[in-house]
ChimeraX commands (.cxc) that place a marker at each C-alpha (Angstrom):
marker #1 position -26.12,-7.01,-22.72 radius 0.5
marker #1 position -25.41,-3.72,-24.11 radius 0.5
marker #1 position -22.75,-1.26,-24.35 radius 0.5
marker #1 position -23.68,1.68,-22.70 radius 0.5
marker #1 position -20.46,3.72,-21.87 radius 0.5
marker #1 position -16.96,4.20,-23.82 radius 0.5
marker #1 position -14.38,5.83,-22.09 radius 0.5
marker #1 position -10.50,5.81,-23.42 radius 0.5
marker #1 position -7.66,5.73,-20.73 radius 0.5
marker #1 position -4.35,6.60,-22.09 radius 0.5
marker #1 position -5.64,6.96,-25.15 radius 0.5
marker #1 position -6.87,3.38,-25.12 radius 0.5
marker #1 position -10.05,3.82,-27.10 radius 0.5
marker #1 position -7.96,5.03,-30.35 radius 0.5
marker #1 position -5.47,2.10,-30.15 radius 0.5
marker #1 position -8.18,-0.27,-29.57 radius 0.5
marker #1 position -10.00,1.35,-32.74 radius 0.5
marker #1 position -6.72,1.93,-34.80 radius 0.5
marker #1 position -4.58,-1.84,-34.45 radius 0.5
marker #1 position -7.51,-3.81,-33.48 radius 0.5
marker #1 position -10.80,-3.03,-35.55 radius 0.5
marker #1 position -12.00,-6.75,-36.02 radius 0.5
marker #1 position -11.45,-7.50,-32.17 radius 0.5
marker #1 position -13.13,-5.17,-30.76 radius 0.5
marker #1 position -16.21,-5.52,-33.23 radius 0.5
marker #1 position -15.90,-8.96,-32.11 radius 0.5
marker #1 position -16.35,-8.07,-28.36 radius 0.5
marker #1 position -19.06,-6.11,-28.64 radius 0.5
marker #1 position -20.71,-9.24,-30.23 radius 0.5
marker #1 position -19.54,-11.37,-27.18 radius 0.5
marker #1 position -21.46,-8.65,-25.13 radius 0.5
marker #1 position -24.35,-8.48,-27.16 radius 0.5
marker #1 position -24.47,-12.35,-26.71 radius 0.5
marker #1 position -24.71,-12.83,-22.99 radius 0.5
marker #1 position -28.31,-12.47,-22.21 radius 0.5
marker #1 position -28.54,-10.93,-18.75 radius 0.5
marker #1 position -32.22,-11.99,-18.27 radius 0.5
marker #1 position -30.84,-15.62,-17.94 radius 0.5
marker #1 position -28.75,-14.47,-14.59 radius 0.5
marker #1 position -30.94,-12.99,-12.37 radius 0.5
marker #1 position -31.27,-15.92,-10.06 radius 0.5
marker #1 position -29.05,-14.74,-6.96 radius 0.5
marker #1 position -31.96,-13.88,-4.00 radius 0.5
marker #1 position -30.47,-11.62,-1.63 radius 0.5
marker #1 position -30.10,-12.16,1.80 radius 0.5
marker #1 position -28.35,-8.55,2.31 radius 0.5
marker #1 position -30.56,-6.70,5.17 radius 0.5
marker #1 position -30.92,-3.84,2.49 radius 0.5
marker #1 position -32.48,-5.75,0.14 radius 0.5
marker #1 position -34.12,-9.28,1.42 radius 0.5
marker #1 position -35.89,-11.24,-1.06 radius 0.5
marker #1 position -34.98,-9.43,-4.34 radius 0.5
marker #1 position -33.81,-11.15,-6.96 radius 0.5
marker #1 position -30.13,-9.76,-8.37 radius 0.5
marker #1 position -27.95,-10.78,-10.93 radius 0.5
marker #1 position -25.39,-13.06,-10.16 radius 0.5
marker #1 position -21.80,-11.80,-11.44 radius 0.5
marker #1 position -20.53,-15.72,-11.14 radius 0.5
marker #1 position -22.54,-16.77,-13.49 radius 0.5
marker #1 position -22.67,-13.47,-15.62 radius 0.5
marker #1 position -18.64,-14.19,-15.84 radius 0.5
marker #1 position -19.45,-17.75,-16.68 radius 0.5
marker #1 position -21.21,-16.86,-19.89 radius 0.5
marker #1 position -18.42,-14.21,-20.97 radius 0.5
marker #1 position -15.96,-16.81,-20.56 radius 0.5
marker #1 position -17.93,-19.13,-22.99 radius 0.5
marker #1 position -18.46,-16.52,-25.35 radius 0.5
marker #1 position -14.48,-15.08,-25.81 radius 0.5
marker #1 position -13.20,-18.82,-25.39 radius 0.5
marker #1 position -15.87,-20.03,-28.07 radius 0.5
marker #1 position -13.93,-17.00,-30.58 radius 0.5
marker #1 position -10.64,-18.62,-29.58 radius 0.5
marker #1 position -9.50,-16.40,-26.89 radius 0.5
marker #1 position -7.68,-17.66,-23.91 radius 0.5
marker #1 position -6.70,-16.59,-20.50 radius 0.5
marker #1 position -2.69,-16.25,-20.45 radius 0.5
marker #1 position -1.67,-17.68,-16.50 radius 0.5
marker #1 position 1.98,-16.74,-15.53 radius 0.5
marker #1 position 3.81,-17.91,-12.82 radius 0.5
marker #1 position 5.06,-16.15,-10.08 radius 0.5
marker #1 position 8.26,-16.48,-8.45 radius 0.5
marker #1 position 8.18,-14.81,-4.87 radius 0.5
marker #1 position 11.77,-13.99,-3.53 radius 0.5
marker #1 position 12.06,-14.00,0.72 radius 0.5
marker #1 position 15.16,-11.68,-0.01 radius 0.5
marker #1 position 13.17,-9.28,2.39 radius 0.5
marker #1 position 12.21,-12.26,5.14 radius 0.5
marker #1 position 13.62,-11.40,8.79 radius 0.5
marker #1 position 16.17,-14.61,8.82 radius 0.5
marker #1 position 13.25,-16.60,11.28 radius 0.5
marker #1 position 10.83,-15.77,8.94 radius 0.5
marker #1 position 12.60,-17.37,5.69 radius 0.5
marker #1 position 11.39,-20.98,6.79 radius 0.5
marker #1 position 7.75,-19.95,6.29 radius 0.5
marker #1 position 8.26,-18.38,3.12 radius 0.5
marker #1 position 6.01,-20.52,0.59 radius 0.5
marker #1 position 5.12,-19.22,-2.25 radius 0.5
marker #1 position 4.39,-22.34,-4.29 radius 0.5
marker #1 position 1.86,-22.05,-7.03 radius 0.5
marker #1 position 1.40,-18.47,-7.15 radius 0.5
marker #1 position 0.36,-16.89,-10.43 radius 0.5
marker #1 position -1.22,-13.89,-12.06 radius 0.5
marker #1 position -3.80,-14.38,-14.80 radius 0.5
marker #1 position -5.20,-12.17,-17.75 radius 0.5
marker #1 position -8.72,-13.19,-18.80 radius 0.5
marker #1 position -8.29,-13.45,-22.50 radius 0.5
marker #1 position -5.45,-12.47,-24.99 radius 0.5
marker #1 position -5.92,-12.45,-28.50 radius 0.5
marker #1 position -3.54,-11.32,-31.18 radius 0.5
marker #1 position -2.10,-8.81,-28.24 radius 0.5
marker #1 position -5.34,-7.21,-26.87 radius 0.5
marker #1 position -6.01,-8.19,-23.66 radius 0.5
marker #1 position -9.38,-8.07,-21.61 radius 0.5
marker #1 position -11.02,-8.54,-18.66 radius 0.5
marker #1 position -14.41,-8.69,-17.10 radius 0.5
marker #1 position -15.10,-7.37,-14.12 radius 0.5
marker #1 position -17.84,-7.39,-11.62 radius 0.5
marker #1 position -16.20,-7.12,-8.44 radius 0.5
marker #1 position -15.07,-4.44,-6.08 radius 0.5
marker #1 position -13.63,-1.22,-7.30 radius 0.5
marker #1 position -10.16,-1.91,-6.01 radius 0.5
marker #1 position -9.88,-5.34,-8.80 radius 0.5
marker #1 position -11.06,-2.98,-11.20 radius 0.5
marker #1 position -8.31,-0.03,-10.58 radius 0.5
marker #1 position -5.93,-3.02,-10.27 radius 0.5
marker #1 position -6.41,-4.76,-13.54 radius 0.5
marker #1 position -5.94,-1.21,-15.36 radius 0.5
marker #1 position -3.29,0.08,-13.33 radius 0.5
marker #1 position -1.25,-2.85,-12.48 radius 0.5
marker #1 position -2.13,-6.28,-13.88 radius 0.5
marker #1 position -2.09,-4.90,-17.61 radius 0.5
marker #1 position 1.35,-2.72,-17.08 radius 0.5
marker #1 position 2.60,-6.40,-15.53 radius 0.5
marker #1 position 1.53,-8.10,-18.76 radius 0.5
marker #1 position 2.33,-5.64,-21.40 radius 0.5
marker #1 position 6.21,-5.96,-19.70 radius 0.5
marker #1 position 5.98,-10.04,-20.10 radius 0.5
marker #1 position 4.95,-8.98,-23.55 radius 0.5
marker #1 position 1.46,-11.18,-23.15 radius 0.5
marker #1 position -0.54,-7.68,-24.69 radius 0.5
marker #1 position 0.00,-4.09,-26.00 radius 0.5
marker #1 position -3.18,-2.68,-24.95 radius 0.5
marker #1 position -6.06,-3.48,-23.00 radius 0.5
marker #1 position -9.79,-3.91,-22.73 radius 0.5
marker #1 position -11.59,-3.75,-19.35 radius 0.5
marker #1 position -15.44,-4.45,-18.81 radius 0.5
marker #1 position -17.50,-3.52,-16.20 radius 0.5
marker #1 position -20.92,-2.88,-15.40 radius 0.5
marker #1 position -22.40,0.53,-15.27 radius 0.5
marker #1 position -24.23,2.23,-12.52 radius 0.5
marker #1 position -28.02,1.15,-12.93 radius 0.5
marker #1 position -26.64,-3.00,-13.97 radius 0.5
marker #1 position -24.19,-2.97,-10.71 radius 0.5
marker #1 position -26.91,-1.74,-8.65 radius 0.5
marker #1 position -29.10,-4.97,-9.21 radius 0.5
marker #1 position -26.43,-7.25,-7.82 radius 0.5
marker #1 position -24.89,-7.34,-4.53 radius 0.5
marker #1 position -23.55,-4.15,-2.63 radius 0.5
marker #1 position -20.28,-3.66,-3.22 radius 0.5
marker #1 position -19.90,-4.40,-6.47 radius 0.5
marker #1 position -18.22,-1.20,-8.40 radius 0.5
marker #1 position -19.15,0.45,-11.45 radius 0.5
marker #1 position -18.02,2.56,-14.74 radius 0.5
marker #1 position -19.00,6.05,-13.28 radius 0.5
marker #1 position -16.93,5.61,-10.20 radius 0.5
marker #1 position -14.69,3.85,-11.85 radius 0.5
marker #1 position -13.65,6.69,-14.63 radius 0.5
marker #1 position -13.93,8.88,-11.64 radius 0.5
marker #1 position -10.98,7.22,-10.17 radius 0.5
marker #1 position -8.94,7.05,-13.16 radius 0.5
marker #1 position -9.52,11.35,-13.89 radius 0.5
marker #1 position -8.42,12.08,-10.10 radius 0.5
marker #1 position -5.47,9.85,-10.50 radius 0.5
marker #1 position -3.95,10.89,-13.73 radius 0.5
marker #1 position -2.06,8.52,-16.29 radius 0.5
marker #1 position 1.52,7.33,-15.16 radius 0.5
marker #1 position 4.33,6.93,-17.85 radius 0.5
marker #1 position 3.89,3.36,-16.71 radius 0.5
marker #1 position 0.36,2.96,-17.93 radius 0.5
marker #1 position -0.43,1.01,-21.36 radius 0.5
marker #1 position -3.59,2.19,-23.51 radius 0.5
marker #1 position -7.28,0.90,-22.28 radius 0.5
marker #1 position -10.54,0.90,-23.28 radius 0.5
marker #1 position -12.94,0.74,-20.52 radius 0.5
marker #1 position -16.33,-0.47,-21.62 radius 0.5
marker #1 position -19.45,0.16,-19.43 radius 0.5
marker #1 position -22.11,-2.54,-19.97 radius 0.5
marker #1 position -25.78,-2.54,-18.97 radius 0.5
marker #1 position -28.37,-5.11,-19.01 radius 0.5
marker link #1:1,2 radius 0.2
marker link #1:2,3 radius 0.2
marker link #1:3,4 radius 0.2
marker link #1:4,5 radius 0.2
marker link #1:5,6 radius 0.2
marker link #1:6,7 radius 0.2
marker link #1:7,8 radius 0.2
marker link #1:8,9 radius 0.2
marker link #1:9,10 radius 0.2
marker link #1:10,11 radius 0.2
marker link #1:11,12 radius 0.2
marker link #1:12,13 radius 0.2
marker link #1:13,14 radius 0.2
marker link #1:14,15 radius 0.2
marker link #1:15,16 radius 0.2
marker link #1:16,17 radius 0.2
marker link #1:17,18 radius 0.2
marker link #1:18,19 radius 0.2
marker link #1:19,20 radius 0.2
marker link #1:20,21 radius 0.2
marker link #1:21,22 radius 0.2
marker link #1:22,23 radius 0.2
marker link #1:23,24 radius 0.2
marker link #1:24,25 radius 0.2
marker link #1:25,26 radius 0.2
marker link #1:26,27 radius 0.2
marker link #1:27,28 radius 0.2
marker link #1:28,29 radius 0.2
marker link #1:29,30 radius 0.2
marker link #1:30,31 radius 0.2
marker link #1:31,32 radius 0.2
marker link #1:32,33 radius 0.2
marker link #1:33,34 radius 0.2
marker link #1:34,35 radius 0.2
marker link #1:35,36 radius 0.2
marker link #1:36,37 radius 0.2
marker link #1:37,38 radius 0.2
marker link #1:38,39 radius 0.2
marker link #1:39,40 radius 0.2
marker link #1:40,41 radius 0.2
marker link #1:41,42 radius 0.2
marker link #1:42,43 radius 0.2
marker link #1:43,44 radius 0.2
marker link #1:44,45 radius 0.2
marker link #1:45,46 radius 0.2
marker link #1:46,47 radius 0.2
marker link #1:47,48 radius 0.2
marker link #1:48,49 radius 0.2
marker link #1:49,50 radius 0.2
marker link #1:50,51 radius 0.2
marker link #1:51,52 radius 0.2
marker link #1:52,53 radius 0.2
marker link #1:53,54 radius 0.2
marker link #1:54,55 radius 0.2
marker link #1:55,56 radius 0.2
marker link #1:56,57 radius 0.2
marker link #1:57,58 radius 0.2
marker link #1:58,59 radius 0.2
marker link #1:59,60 radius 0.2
marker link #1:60,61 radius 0.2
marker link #1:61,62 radius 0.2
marker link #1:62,63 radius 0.2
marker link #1:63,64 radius 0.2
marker link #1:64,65 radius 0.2
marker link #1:65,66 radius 0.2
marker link #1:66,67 radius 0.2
marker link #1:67,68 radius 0.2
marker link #1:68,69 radius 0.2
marker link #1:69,70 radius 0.2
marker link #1:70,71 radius 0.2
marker link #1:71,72 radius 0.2
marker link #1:72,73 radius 0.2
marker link #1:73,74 radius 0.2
marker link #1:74,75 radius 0.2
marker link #1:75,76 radius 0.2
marker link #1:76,77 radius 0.2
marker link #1:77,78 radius 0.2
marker link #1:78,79 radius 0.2
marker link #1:79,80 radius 0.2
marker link #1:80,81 radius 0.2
marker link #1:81,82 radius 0.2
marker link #1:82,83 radius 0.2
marker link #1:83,84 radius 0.2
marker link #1:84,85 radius 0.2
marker link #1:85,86 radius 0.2
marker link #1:86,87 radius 0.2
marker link #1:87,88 radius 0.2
marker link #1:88,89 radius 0.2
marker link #1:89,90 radius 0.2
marker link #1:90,91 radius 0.2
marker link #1:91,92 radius 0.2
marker link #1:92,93 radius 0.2
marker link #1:93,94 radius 0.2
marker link #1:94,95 radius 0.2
marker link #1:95,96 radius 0.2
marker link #1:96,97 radius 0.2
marker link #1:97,98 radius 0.2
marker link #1:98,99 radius 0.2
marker link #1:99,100 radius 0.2
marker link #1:100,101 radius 0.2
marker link #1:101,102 radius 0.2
marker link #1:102,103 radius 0.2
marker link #1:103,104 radius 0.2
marker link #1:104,105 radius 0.2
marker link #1:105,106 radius 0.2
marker link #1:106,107 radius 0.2
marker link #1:107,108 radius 0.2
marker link #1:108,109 radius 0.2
marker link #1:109,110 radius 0.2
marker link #1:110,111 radius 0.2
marker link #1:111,112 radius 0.2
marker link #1:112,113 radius 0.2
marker link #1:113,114 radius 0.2
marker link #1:114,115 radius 0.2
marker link #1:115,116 radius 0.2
marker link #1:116,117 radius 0.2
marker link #1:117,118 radius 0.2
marker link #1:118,119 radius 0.2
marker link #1:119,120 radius 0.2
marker link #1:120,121 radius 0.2
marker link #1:121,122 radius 0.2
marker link #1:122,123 radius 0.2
marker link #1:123,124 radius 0.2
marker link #1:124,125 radius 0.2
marker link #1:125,126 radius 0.2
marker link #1:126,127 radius 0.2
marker link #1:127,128 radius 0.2
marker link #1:128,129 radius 0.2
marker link #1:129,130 radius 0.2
marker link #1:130,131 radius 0.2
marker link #1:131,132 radius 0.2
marker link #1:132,133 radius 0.2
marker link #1:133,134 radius 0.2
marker link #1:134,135 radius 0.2
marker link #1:135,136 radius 0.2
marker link #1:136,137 radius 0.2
marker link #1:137,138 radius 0.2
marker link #1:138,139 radius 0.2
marker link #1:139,140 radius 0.2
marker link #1:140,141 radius 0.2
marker link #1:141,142 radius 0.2
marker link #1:142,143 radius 0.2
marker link #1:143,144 radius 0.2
marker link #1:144,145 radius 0.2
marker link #1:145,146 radius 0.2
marker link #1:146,147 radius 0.2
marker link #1:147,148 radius 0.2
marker link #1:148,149 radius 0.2
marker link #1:149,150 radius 0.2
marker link #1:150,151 radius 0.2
marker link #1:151,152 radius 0.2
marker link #1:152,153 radius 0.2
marker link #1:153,154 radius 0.2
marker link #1:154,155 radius 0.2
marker link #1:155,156 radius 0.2
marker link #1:156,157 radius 0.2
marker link #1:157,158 radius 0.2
marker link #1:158,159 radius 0.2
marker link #1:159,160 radius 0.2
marker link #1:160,161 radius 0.2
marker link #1:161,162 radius 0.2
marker link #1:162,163 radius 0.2
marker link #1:163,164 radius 0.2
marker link #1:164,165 radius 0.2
marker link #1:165,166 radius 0.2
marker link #1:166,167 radius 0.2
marker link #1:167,168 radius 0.2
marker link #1:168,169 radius 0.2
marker link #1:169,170 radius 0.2
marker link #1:170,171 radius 0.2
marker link #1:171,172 radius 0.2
marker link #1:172,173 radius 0.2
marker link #1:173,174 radius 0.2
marker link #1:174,175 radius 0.2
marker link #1:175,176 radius 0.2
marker link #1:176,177 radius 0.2
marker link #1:177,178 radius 0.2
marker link #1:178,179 radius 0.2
marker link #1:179,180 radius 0.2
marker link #1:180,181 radius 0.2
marker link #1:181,182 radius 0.2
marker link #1:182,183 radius 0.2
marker link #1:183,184 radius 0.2
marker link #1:184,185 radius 0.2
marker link #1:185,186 radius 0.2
marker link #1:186,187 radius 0.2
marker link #1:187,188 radius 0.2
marker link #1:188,189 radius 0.2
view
């Protein structure tokens, strides 16, 4: 795969650059590694498109997690304890909540990434959420978030989102004080 698109929310491409050079030289080799010609093998059964052959993003996400855990980085899992505080009283018996957790991708030294080739809403999620929730649990400082651009998403299934709307998304909505530095990295095949 290739980088095709760089785009810095919250000024996440400088602190990427600035505190961690060797990391993100080293995911751009983890891109360069995963050879997307191995991963069309999905044949669609969508009414728009019966009989093509697409990508599959299962597998595509199989091979990334090879790659980064192969450079020793991991996915950090948390734990999360839901309170019923908020239950109506004959709703607190139902409450379970047991084994609920919230995972990063990988962590290394502090950066934290993840791959996504899913619908928009994971992606706005991951950047405007998931990352804030880890940088307070003091897992990361920044972030790094992949996705696929335009032309790659539109050989897999509809539906899945990509960098242009993506960026889109983050311009309209502005950065909150809230938000930690990202670097969102559009990939093509």
């Amino acid at each position: 795969m290739n980088v095709a698109g760089l785009y810095s929310f919250n000024r996440g491409r400088e602190r990427v650059e600035a505190r961690y050079p060797n990391l993100l030289t080293e995911i751009k080799q983890i891109i360069g590694a995963v050879k997307t010609s191995k991963y069309k093998t999905k044949v669609s059964k969508e009414k728009t498109m019966p009989g093509r052959m697409l990508f599959d993003p299962r597998t595509i996400n199989g091979a990334f997690k090879k790659e980064f855990l192969r450079r020793g980085w991991s996915p950090v899992r948390v734990s999360c304890e839901y309170s019923s505080d908020h239950y109506l009283p004959e709703y607190q018996v139902r409450a379970d909540h047991r084994g609920a957790f919230r995972e990063m991708d990988f962590v290394k030294e502090g950066l934290g990434v993840e791959v996504q080739f899913g619908k928009y809403a994971f992606m706005v999620y991951n950047v405007c959420a998931k990352m804030t929730i880890f940088k307070n649990l003091k897992h990361i400082e920044c972030g790094v978030e992949i996705v696929p651009v335009k032309a790659f998403a539109n050989e897999m299934s509809t539906g899945v989102s990509y960098f242009e709307q993506f960026l889109w998304d983050l311009e309209a909505r502005g950065v909150s004080n809230i938000d930690i530095p990202v670097l969102i990295i559009g990939i093509d095949s």
